[in-house]
C-alpha positions as CSV (number, residue, x, y, z in Angstrom):
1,X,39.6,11.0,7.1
2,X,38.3,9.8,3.9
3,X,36.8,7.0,5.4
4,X,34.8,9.7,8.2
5,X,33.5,11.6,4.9
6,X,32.3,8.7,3.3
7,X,30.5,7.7,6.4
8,X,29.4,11.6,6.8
9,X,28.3,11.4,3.2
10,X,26.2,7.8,3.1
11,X,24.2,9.3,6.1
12,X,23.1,12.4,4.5
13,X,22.5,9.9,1.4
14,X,20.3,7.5,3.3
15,X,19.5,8.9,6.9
16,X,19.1,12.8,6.1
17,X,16.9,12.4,2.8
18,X,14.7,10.3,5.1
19,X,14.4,13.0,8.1
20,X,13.2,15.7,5.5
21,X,11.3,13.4,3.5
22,X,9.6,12.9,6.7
23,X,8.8,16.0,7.8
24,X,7.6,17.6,4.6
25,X,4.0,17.9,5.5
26,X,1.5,15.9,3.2
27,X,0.0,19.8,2.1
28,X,3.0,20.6,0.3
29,X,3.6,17.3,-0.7
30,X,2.6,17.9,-4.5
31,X,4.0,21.3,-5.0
32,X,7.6,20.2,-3.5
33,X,8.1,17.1,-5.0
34,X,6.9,18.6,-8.5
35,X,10.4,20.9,-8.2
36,X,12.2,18.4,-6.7
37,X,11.9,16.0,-9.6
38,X,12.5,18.5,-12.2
39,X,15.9,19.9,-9.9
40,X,17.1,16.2,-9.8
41,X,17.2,15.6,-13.6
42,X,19.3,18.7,-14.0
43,X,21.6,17.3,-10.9
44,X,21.7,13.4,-12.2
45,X,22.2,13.9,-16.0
46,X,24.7,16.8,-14.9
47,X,26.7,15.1,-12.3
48,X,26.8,12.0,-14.7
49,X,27.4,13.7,-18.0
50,X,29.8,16.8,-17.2
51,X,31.4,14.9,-13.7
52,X,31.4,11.4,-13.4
53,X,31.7,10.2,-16.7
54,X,34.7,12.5,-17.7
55,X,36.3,11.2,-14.6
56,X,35.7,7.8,-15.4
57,X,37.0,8.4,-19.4
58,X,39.9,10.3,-18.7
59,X,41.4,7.4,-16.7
60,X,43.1,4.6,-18.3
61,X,40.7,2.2,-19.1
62,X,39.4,1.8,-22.9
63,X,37.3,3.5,-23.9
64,X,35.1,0.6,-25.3
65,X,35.7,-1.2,-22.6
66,X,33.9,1.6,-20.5
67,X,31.0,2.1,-22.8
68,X,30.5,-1.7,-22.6
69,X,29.9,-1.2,-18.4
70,X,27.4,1.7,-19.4
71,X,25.6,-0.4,-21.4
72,X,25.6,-2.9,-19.3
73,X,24.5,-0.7,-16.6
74,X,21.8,0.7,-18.5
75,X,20.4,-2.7,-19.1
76,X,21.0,-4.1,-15.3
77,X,19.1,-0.6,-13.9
78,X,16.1,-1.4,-16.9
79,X,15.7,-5.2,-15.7
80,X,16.3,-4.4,-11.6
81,X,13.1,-1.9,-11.9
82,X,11.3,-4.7,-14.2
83,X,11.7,-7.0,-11.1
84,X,10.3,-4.7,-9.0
85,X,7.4,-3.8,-10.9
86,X,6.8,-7.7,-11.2
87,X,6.6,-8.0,-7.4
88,X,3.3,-5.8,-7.1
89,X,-0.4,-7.1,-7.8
90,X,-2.1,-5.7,-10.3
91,X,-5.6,-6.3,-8.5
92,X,-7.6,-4.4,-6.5
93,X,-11.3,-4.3,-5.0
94,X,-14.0,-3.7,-7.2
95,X,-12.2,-4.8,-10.2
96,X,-14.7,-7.4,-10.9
97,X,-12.2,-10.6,-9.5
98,X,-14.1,-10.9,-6.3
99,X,-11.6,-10.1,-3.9
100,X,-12.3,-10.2,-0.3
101,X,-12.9,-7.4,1.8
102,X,-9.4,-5.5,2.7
103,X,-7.8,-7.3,-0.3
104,X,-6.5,-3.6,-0.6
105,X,-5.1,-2.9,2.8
106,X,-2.9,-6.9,2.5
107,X,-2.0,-6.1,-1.1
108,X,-0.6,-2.8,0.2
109,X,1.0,-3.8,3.3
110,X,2.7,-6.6,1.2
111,X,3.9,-4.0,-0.8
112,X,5.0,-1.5,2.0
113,X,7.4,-4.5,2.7
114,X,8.8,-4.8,-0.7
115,X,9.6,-1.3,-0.8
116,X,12.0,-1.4,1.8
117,X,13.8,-4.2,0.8
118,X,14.1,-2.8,-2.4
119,X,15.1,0.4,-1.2
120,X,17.6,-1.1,1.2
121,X,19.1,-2.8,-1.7
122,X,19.1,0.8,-3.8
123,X,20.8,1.7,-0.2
124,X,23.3,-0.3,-0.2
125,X,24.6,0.4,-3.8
126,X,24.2,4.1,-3.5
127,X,26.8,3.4,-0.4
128,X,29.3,1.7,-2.5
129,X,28.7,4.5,-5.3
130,X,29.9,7.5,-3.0
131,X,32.7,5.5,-1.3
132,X,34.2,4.6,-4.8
133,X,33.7,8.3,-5.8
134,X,35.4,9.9,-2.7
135,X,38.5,6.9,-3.0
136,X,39.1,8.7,-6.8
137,X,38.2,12.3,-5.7
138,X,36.9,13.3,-2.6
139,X,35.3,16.7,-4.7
140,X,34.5,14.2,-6.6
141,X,32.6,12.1,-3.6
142,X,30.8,15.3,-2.5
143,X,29.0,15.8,-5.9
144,X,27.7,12.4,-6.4
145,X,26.7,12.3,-2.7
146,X,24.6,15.7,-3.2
147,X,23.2,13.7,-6.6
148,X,22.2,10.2,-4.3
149,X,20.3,13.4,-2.0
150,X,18.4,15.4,-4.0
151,X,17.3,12.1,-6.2
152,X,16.5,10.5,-2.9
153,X,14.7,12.6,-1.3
154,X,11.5,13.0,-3.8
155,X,11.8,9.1,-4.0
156,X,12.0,8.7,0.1
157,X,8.6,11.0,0.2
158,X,6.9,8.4,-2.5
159,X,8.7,5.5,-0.4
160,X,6.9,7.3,3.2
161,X,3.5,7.3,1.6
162,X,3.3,3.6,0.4
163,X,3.8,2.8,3.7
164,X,1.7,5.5,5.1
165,X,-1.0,3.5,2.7
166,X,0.4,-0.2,3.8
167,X,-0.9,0.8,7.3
168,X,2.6,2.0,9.1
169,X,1.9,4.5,11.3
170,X,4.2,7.8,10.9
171,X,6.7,6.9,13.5
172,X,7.2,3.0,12.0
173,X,7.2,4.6,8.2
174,X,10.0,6.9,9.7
175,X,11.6,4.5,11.9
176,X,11.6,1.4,9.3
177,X,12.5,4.3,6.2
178,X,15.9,5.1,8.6
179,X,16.5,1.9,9.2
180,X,16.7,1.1,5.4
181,X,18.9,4.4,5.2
182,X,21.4,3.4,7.1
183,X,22.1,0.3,4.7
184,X,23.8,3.7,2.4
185,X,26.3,3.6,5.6
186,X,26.9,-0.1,5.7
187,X,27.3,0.1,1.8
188,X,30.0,3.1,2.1
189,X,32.0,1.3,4.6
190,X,32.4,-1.9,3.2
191,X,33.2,-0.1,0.0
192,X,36.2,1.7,1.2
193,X,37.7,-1.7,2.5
194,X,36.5,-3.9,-0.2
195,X,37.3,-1.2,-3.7
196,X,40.2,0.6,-1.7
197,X,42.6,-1.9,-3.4
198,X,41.7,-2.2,-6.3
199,X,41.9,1.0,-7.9
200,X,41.7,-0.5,-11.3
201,X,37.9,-0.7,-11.3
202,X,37.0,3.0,-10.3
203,X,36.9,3.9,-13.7
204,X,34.4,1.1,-14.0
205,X,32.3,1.7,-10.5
206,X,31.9,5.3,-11.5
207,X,30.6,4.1,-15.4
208,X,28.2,2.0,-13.1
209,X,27.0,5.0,-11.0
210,X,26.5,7.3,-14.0
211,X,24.6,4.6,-15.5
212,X,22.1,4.8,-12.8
213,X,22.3,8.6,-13.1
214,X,20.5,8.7,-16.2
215,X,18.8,6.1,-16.1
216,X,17.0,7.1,-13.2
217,X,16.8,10.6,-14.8
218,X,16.2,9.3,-18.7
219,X,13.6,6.1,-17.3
220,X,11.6,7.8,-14.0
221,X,11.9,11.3,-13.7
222,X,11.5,12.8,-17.2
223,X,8.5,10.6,-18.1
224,X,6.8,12.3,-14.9
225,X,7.4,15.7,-16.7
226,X,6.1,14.6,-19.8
227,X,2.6,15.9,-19.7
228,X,0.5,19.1,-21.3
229,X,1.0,21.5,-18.9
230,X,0.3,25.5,-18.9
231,X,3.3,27.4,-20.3
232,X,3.7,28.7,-16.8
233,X,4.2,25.4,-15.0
234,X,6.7,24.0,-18.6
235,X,8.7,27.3,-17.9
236,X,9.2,26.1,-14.2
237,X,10.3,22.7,-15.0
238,X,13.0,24.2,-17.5
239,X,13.7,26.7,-14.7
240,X,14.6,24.0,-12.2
241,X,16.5,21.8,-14.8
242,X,18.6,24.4,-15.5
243,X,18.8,25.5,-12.1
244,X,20.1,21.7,-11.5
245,X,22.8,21.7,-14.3
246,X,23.7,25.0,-12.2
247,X,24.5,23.9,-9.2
248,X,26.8,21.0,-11.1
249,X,28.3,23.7,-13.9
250,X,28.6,25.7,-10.4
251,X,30.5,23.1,-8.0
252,X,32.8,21.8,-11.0
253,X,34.3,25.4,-11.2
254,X,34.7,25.9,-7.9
255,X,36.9,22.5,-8.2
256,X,38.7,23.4,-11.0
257,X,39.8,26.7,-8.8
C-alpha cells in the first residue's frame, strides 16, 4: 500500500500540478499565481520548519551531523539554480549586438528545452523526496506531497509559458510539461526500492527536502513579494502566508489526534 500512495502522491506532485497549471487561463494568470506564491511560502517554510525538520531531528542521528546535510543542502540548491541561470543567453534583438532576425524565437526555443530538462531533474528529486517521507510516516508523506503541489503548481504555470514563448503550441507545452511530471513517478518508485533499506538516511533525505523547502521559499518566492505595494495588496500576502502556515499548523493536529 505504501508503495500505491507514493505512486498516488508523485502524480499529483508532477502530473496533477501540470493539468491545472494548464488549464488556468492566461486572464487570471497574474491574479492566481500572485496568491499562489504567497500560500506556498507559508506551506514550504511550514512543512519544513514545524514538520519535516522535527521529524528528521527527533531521530537518532546528530544533531550536527544533520545541520551539516542542511547546510550542505542549502548550498547544493544555491549552486543547481546558478547552473541553470548560466544555461540562458543574456542577448536579445535590438540590444545593439546585431543579432539576426528571430535570434529571439531560437534563443527561446533553446530555452523551452532547458526548462524541461531541468524540471525533469527537479521531478525526479521531488519523487525520491515524498517516497522517503511516506517510508518514515505516511502523514508525514501526505504533507510534503501537498508542499511539492502547491510549490509546483505556480512554478508549472511559469514553466507553460516559456514554452508557450519557445513556440510549443498548447497541446506540446501540456503534453511535453506531463511528460516531465511523470519523472516525480519514476523518482517515487525507485525511491521506495532504492531508500527502503536503508532507513538510516531518512533522517538525512528529509534534512535534504527541507533544505529545498526554504530555500525555494527563502531564495525565489519571498524575493517576488519583496516590492512596494498598496497596504491592501501587503495585507493579502500576509493573509495567504498565514493562511499557508494554517493549513500545516492545521494538518499536524489532526495528526497528533
Amino acid at each position: 500500500m505504501t508503495l500505491l500512495y507514493i505512486v498516488m502522491a508523485t502524480l499529483a506532485g508532477g502530473v496533477l500540478s501540470v493539468l491545472i497549471a494548464a488549464l488556468v487561463s492566461v486572464q487570471l494568470l497574474g491574479r492566481l499565481v500572485k496568491h499562489m506564491v504567497s500560500l506556498s511560502v507559508g506551506i514550504l517554510l511550514g512543512t519544513a520548519l514545524l514538520h519535516v525538520l522535527p521529524e528528521a531531528f527527533e531521530s537518532e542521528a546528530g544533531a550536527h551531523a544533520l545541520f551539516a546535510t542542511l547546510l550542505g543542502g542549502l548550498l547544493f540548491f544555491f549552486l543547481l539554480e546558478k547552473a541553470e541561470l548560466y544555461r540562458h543567453g543574456h542577448h536579445h534583438e535590438g540590444d545593439g549586438h546585431e543579432h539576426h532576425h528571430h535570434y529571439d524565437e531560437q534563443q527561446a526555443g533553446r530555452g523551452g528545452w532547458s526548462v524541461l530538462v531541468g524540471d525533469s531533474i527537479h521531478n525526479f528529486c521531488d519523487g525520491v523526496i515524498i517516497a522517503a517521507a511516506f517510508l518514515a510516516d505516511p502523514w508525514l508523506g501526505v504533507i510534503t506531497a501537498a508542499a511539492i503541489v502547491a510549490h509546483e503548481i505556480p512554478q508549472e504555470v511559469g514553466d507553460f509559458i516559456v514554452l508557450l514563448n519557445a513556440g510549443f503550441s498548447r497541446a506540446k507545452a501540456l503534453l511535453f510539461n506531463a511528460l516531465s511530471g511523470l519523472a516525480a513517478v519514476a523518482g517515487g518508485v525507485l525511491g521506495y526500492f532504492v531508500v527502503g533499506p536503508w532507513q538510516d538516511l531518512f533522517p538525512y533525505l528529509l534534512v535534504v527536502a527541507a533544505s529545498s523547502f526554504v530555500y525555494i521559499a527563502v531564495a525565489d518566492l519571498l524575493p517576488q513579494l519583496q516590492r512596494q505595494l498598496p497596504w491592501r495588496d501587503t495585507l493579502a500576502q500576509v493573509v495567504w502566508i498565514a493562511g499557508g502556515l494554517a493549513l500545516v499548523l492545521g494538518a499536524g493536529a489532526l495528526h497528533r489526534h
